[in-house]
C-alpha positions in Angstrom: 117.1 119.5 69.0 117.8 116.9 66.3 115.4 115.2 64.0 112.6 117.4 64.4 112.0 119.3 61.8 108.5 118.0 60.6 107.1 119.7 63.8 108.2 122.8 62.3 107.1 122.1 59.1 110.9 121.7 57.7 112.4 118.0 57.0 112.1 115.6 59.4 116.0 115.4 59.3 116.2 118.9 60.3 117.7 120.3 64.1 115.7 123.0 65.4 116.6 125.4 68.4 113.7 125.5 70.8 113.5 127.0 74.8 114.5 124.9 77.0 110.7 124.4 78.4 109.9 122.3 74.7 112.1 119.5 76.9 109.2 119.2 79.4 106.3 117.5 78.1 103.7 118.9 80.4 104.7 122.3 79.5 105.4 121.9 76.0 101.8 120.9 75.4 101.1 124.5 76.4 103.2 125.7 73.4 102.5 123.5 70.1 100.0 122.2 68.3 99.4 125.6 66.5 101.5 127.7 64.0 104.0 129.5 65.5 104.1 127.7 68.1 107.5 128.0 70.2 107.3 124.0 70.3 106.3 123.2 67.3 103.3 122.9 65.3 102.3 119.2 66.2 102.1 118.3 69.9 103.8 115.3 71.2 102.2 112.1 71.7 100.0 111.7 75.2 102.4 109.0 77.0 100.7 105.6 76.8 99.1 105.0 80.3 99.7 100.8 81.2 102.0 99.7 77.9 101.3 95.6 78.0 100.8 95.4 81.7 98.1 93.8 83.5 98.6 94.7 87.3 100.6 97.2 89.6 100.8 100.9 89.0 102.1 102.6 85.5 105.8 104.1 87.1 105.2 106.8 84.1 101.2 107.8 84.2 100.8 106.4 88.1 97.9 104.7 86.9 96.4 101.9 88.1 96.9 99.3 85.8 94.2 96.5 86.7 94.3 94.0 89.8 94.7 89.6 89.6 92.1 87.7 90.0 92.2 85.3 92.9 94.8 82.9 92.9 97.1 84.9 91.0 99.9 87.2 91.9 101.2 90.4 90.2 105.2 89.5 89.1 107.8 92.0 88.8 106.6 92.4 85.2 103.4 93.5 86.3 101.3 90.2 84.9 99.0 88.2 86.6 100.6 85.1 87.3 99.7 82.2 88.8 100.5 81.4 92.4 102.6 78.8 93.4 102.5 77.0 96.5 105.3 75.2 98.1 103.9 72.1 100.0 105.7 69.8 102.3 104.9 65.9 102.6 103.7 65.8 105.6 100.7 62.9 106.1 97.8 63.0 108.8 94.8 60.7 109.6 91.0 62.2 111.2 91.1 61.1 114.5 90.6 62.7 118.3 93.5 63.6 119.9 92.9 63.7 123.6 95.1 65.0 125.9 95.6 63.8 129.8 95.9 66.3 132.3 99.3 65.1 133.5 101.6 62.3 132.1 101.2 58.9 133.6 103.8 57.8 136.0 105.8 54.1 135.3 103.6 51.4 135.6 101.0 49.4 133.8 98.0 50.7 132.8 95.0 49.4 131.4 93.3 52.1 128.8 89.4 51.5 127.7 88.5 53.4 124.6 84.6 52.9 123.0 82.9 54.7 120.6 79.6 53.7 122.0 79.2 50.6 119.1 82.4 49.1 119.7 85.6 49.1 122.3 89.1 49.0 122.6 91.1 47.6 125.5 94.6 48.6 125.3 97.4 48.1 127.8 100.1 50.4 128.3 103.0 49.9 129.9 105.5 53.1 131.3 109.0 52.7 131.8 112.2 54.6 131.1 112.6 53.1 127.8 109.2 52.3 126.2 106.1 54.4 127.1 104.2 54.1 123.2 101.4 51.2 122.7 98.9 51.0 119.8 96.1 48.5 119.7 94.2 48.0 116.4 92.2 45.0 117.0 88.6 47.3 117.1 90.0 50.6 115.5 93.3 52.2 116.3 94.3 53.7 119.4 97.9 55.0 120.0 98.8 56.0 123.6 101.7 58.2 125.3 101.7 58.5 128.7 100.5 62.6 128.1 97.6 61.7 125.4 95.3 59.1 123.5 95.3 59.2 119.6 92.0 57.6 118.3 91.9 56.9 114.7 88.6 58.3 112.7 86.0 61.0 113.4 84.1 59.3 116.1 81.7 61.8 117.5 81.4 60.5 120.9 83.7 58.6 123.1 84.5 56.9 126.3 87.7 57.0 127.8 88.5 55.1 130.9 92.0 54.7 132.4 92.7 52.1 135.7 96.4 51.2 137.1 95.2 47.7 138.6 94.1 49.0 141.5 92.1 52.1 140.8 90.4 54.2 138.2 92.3 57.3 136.8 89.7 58.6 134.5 86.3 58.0 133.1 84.8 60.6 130.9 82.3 60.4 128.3 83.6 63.2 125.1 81.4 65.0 122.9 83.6 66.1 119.9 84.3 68.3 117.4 86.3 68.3 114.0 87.5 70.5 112.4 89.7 71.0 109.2 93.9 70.5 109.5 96.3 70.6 106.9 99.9 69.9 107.8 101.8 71.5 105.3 99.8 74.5 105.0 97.0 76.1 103.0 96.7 75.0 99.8 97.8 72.0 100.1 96.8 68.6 101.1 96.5 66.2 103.1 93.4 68.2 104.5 92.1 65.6 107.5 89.5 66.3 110.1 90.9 66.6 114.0 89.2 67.4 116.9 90.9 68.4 120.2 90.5 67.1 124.0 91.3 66.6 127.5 90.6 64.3 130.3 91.7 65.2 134.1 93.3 62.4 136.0 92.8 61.5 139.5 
């Protein structure tokens, strides 16, 4: 072996014939560290368990080198880094979003939508080209023929839908909000959404 001669007590520059084993660090601790030693006099170094890393397992020691706090990843250079979140721009508004049991037919339909306090008449008209209507005079309402879209996190309301000539629904809705985020966790807009259904005749 070259250049180690100072673990034989010669100079450092010096080669030195050793067994092959010497090339094996676990066994070569076996043989040094004392005079005479087949080795050499001085052991080698204890390898360095975790060298500048903060995360992920030592590929050398297999030791564990430590785990990220939350939010924070472990990179491919095993350091904590911070996590990055890829959001989208999608918008949303609190509201009830209250589904009919079957999609009204072509007509005209008168829709009544009250929050107990205050009421919204709406008409909506079916057809093959236009079936969408939204009345904002009291608070928002948007209407499909499958579904009512109430703005705001009322917790109670009346829905009550009539063709001219008879009622299609009346139903009194206790609701409940909970948390949506359209482009994901982590990222906003967070609005409040709660889910329905009323059963036409």
């Amino acid at each position: 072996m070259q250049n180690i001669g100072a673990l034989f007590g010669y100079e450092r520059e010096a080669d030195v014939c050793v067994p092959g084993f010497c090339l094996d660090a676990e066994m070569a601790r076996d043989e040094c560290g004392f005079e005479g030693a087949q080795c050499g006099s001085l052991c080698p170094k204890e390898p360095e368990s975790c060298p500048g890393m903060e995360c992920g397992t030592d590929p050398d020691t297999g030791e564990v080198c430590g785990s990220c706090p939350e939010g924070t990843v472990c990179n491919l250079e095993n350091k904590c880094s911070q996590i990055v979140v890829q959001c989208s721009s999608a918008t949303c508004r609190d509201g009830a979003d209250v589904a009919l049991s079957r999609d009204l037919a072509v007509g005209e339909y008168e829709i009544e939508i009250s929050n107990g306090i205050e009421t919204e008449l709406c008409t909506l008209e079916v057809d093959q080209l236009s079936h969408f209507a939204v009345c904002t005079e009291v608070f928002s309402v948007r209407l499909q023929p499958s579904r009512v879209f109430v703005d705001g996190a009322h917790k109670k309301l009346s829905v009550r839908i009539s063709d001219g000539e008879s009622i299609l629904a009346d139903e009194d809705l206790d609701l409940e909000y909970s948390a949506f985020r359209p482009n994901g966790e982590g990222c906003l807009p967070e609005c409040q959404v709660a889910f329905a259904e009323v059963v036409l005749n």
